[in-house]
N, C-alpha and C positions, 0 to 999 in steps of 0.2 A: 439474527432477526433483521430483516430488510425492511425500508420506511422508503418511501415513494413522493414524489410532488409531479404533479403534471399541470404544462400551460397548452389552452386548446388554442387552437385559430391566430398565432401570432404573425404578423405583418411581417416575416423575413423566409428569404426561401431554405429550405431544410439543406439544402446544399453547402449555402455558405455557415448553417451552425454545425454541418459536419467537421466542417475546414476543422476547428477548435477543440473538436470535442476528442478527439486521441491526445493532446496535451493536457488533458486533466484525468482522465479517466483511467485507474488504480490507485490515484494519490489519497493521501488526507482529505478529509474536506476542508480546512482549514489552511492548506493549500492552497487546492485549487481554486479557492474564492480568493488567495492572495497571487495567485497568479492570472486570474480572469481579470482582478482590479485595474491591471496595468496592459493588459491587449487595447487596441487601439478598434480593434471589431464592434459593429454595432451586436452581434453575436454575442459579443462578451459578456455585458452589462444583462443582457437576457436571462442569458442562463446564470450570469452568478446572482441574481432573484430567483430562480427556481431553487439552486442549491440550498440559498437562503431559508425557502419554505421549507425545502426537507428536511433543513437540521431543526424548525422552527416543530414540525411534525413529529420529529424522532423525540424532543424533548419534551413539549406537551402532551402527548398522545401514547407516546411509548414509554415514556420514562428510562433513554436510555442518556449512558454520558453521551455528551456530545462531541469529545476529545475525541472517542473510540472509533468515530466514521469514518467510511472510506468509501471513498466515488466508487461503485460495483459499476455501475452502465449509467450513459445519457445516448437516449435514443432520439433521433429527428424525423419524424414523420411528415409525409406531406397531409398538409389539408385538402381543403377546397382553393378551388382557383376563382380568383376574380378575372374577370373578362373585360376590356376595354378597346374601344376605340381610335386610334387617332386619326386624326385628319393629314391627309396626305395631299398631292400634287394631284390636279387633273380631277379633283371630286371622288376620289378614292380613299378609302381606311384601310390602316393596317390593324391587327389586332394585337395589344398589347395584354400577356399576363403577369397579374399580380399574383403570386402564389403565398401560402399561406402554412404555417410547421404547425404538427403536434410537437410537443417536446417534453419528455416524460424524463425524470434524474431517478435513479433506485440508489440510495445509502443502504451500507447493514455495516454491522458493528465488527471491528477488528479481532481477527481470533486471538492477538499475538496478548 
């Protein structure tokens, strides 16, 4: 059985929460939240509050143990981009993007 949590619209580009997301992704959840604790990535702290909700999903909603989970997938999708401005030399702008992740985690319970 697979349990899901997804964050829309978050403030970091999908790029740099791919960086991360191959060093947790087949482990325990109870891992990987002990090893996202200690990365130094503003990435880190993100997703290990997603994984957080998925075990929080898995236990409330599913009724599964929570011991049993195992990171299946964390996907980073891009959002929408924010568009900005800045002020340049000579009365000119460059345009600065702010880009923005989906970021969905899928748990399912360990066959072993």
């Amino acid at each position: 059985m697979e349990v899901k949590a997804v964050s829309r619209y978050v403030r970091i580009s999908p790029q740099k929460v791919r960086m991360l997301v191959g060093a947790v992704k087949g482990r325990r959840a109870e891992d990987g939240l002990n090893m996202l604790k200690f990365m130094p990535q503003k990435a880190a702290h993100i997703v290990e509050k997603i994984i957080r909700s998925a075990v929080a999903n898995a236990e409330h909603n599913m009724d599964i143990d929570v011991d049993s989970l195992v990171i299946r997938n964390i996907i980073a999708d891009q959002g929408p981009t924010l568009k900005r401005f800045k002020a340049r030399a000579r009365g000119r702008g460059t345009r600065i993007l702010k880009r923005t992740a989906h970021i969905t985690v899928i748990l399912a319970e360990d066959s072993i």
